[in-house]
C-alpha positions as CSV (number, residue, x, y, z in Angstrom):
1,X,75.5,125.7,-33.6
2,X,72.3,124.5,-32.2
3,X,72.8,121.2,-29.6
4,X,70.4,118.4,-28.4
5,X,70.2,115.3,-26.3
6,X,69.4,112.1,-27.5
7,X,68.7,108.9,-26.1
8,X,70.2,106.4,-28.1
9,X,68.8,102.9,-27.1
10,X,70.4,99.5,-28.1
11,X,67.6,96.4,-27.0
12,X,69.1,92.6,-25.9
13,X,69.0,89.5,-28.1
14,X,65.8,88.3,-30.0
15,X,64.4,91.6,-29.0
16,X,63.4,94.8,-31.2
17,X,63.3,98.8,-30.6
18,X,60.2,98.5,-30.0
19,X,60.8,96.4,-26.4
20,X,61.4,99.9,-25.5
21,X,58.6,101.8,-25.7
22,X,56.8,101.3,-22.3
23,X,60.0,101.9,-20.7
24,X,60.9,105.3,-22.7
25,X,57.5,106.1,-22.2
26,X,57.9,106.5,-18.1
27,X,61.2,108.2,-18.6
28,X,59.8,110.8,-20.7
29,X,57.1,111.3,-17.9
30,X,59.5,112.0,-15.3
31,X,59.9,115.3,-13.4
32,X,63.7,115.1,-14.1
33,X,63.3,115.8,-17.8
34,X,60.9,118.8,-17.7
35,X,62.2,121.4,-19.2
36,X,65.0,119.1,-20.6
37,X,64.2,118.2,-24.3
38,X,65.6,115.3,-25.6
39,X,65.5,112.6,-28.9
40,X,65.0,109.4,-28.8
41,X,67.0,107.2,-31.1
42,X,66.6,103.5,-31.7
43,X,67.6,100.7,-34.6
44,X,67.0,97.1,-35.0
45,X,70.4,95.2,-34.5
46,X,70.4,92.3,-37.8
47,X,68.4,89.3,-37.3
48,X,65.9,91.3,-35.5
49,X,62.6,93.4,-36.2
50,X,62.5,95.0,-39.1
51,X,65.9,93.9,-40.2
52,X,65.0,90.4,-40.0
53,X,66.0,87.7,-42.4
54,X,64.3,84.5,-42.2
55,X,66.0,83.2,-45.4
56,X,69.0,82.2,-43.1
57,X,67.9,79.7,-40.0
58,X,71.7,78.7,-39.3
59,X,72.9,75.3,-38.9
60,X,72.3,72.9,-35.8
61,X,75.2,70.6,-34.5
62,X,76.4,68.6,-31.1
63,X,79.1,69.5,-29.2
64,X,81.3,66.5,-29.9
65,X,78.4,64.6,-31.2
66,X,76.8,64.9,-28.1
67,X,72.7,65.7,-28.3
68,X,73.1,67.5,-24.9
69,X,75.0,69.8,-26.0
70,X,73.2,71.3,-29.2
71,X,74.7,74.6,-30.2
72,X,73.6,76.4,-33.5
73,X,76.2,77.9,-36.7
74,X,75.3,81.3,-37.8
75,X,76.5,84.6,-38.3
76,X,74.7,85.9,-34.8
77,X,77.6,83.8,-33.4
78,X,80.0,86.3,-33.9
79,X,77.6,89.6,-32.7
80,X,80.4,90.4,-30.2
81,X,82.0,91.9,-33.5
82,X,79.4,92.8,-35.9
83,X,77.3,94.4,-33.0
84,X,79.5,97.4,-32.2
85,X,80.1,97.7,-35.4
86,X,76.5,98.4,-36.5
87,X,76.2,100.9,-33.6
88,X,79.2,102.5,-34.6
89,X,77.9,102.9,-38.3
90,X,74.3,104.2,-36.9
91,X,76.2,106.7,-34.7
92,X,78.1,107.8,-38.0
93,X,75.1,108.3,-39.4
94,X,73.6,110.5,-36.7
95,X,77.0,112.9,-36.3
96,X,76.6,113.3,-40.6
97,X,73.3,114.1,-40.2
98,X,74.6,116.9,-37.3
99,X,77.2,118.3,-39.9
100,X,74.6,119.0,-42.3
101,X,72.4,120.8,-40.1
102,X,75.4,122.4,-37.9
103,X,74.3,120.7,-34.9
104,X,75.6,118.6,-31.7
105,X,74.3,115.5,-30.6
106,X,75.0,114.7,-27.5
107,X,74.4,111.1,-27.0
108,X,73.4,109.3,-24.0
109,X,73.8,105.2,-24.2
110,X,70.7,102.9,-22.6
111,X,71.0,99.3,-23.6
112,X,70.2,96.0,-22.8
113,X,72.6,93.1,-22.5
114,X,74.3,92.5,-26.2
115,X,73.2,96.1,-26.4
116,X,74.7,97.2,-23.7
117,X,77.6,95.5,-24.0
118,X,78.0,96.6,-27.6
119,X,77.4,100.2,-26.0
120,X,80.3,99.8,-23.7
121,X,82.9,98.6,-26.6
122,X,81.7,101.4,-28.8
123,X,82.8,104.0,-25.6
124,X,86.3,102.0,-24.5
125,X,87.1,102.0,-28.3
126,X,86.3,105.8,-29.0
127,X,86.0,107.7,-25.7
128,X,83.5,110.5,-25.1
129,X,80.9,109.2,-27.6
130,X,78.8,108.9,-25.4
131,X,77.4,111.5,-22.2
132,X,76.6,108.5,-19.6
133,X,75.8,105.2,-20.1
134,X,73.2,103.3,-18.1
135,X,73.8,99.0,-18.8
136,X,71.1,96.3,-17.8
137,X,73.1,93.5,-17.4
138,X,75.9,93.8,-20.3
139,X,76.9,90.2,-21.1
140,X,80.4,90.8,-19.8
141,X,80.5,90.7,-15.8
142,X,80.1,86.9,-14.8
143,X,82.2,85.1,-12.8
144,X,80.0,81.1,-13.9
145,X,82.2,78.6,-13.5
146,X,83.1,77.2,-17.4
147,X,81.8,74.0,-17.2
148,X,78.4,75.2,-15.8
149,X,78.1,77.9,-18.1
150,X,78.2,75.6,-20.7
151,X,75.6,73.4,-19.3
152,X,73.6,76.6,-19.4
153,X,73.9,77.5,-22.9
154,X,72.8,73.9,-23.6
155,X,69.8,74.6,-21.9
156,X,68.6,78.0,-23.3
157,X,69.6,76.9,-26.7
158,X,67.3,73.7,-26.2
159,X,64.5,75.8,-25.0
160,X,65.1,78.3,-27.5
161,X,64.9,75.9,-30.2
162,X,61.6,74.2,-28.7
163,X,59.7,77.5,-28.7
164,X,56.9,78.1,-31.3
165,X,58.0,80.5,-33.9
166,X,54.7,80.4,-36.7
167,X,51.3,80.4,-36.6
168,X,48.4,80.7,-38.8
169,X,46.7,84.0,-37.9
170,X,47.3,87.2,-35.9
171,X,45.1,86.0,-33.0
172,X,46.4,82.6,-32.5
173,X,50.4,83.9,-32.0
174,X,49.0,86.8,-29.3
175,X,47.0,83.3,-27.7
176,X,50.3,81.8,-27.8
177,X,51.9,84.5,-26.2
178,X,49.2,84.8,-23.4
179,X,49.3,81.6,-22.4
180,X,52.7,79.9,-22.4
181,X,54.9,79.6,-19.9
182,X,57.8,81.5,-21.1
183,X,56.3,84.3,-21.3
184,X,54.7,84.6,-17.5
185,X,56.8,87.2,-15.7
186,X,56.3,89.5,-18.5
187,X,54.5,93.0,-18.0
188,X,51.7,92.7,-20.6
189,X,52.2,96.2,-21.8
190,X,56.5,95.0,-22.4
191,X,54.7,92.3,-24.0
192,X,52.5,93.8,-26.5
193,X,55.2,96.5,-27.1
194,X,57.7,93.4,-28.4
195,X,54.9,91.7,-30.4
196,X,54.2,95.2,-31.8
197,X,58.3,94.5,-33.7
198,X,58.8,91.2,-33.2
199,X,56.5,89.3,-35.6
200,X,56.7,89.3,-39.0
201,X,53.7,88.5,-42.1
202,X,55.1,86.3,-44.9
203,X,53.6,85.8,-48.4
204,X,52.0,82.7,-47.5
205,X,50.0,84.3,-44.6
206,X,51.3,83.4,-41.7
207,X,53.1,85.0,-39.0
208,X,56.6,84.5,-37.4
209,X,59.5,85.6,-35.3
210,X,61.0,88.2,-36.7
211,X,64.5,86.8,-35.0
212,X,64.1,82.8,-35.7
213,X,64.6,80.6,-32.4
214,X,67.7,79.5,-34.0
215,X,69.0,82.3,-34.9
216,X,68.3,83.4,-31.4
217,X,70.1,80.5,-30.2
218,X,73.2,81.7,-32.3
219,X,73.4,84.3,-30.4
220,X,74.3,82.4,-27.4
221,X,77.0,80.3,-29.1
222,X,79.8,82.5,-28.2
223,X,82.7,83.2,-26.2
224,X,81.9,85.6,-23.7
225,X,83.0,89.2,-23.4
226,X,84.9,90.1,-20.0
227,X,85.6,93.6,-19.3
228,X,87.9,94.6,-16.3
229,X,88.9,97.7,-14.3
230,X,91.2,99.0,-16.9
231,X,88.6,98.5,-19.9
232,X,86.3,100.5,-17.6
233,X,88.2,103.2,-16.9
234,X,89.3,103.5,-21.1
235,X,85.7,105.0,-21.0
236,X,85.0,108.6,-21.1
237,X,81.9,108.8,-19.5
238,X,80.2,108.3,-16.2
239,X,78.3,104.1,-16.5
240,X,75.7,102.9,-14.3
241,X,74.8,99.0,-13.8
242,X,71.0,98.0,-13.4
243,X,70.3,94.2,-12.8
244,X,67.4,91.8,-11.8
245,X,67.7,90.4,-8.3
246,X,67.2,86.8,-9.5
247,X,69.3,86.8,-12.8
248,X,71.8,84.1,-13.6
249,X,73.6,85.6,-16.5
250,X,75.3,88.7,-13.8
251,X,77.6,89.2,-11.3
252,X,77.0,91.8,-8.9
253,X,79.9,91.0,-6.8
254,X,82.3,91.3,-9.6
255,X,80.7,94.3,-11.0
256,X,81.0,95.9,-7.4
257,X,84.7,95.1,-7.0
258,X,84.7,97.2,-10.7
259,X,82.8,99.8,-9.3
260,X,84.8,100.0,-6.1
261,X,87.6,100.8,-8.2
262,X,86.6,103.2,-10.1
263,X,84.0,104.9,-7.7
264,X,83.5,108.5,-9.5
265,X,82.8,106.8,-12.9
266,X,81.3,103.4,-12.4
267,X,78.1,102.9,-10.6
268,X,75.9,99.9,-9.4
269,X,72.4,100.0,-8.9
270,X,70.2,98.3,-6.1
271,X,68.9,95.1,-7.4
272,X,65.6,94.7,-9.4
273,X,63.7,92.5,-6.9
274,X,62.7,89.1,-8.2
275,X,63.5,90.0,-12.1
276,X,66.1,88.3,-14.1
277,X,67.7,88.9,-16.9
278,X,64.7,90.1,-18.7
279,X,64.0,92.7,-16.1
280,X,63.1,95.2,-19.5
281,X,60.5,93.2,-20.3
282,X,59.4,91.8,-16.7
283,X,59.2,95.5,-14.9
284,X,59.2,98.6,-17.0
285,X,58.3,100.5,-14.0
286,X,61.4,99.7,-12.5
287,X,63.6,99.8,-15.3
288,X,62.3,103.7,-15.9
289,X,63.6,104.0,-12.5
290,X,66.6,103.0,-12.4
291,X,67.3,105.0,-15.7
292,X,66.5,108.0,-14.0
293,X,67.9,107.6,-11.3
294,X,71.3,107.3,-13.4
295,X,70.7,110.1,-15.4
296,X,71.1,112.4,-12.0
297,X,75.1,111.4,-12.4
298,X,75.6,112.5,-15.2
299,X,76.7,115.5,-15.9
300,X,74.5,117.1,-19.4
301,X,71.4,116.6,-17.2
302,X,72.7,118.5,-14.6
303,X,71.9,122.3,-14.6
């Protein structure tokens, strides 16, 4: 029975596989993987890149009436389910595929936030799927007050609904994408690399977000995941926590006390400095390194 490694990456919400490349592309580079062949797998999660469905926008509605609370009705509301679920499917897939040509894949998990969250409830569900796992900023360690939190939501999904989702050529949405404000911190490389999966041509010419602003918004009307020390320690592998430095949506202090715990199996990286929660998109550079640097604990990378 031949055997492999594979990379098996999972991006964040509104995202696309393709977010990944300039990220992949450094790790592949890297002195620790001479010599070490591996695969790189990725998928589009539903809603997004080339799984997109712009027939179905979702519905908008107020929080008890109340326009300062907008929140938005669709079936990205309940990823928390469906998420793992397509992960679990894609993973069948890949373990049919290693039956058929008497081969082992052993799979390493790198995901970002629903992704690698939804890589985390795959693992605690079925331990020893995966080889390691390395998490940038799994929506599941935050310790916002409620009322705040919900304040926050209200915000993103207003400013997720306000964003510009359709234009009438190629050139004008990358013009849009240079120059607004959302998009400042991002590495232009990240950027190009998301445009690249992330935009869509329809019949009538014109081009738009492969995940709609309000299905985007959906995503963040739900109740949050919370994973403690003994949901941790139901995995089988060796996980590794990378985070930005200026994020609001991740607690390092609570992910420490987790860590501190369980000290030969959960890890916490140093701080991204001055990234938030978009650190995959923001700094590549340093996203490559923290992966890495994670891939030294675990154990089918070391010799």
């Amino acid at each position: 029975m031949s055997e492999r490694i594979a990379l098996l990456l999972c991006h964040g919400g509104s995202f696309n596989k393709e977010t990944w490349d300039p990220i992949i592309r450094r790790v592949l580079d890297s002195s620790l993987l001479e010599g070490v062949p591996v695969d790189v797998l990725m998928f589009d999660w539903s809603y997004h890149g080339s799984k997109h469905n712009l027939k179905e926008p979702g519905k908008l509605y107020y929080l008890d009436g109340d326009e300062n609370f907008p929140r938005v009705e669709h079936a990205c509301n309940n990823w928390p389910v469906w998420a793992p679920e397509e992960l679990s499917a894609f993973i069948k897939e890949i373990r049919a595929e290693d039956e058929a040509l008497d081969r082992k894949t052993r799979l390493v998990g790198i995901g970002h936030s629903m992704g690698a969250v939804s890589i985390m409830a795959v693992e605690m569900s079925s331990p020893g799927t995966f080889e390691g796992i390395v998490g940038f900023e799994p929506i599941c360690n935050t310790d916002m007050d409620p009322e705040y939190g919900m304040i926050l939501i209200s915000k993103v999904v207003m400013n997720t609904l306000d964003r510009e989702s359709e234009w009438d050529s190629w050139d004008e949405m990358v013009k849009y994408h240079s120059t607004s404000k959302a998009f400042r911190r991002w590495n232009e490389e990240s950027k190009e690399a998301y445009l690249k999966g992330g935009i869509v041509e329809t019949p009538d010419g014109k081009f738009r977000l492969a995940c709609l602003p309000s299905q985007e918004a959906g995503l963040y009307c739900y109740s949050i995941m919370r994973y403690d020390v003994e949901d941790h320690a139901r995995m089988g592998c060796k996980m590794v926590y990378a985070h930005g430095g200026s994020t609001m949506l991740f607690s390092a202090k609570l992910t420490k006390t987790i860590a501190d715990a369980l000290p030969d199996q959960v890890f916490l990286s140093p701080a991204i400095i001055g990234r938030t929660h978009m650190m995959v998109v923001e700094d590549p550079e340093s996203c490559a390194e923290r992966i890495i640097k994670a891939f030294e604990l675990f154990p089918v990378f070391q010799s």
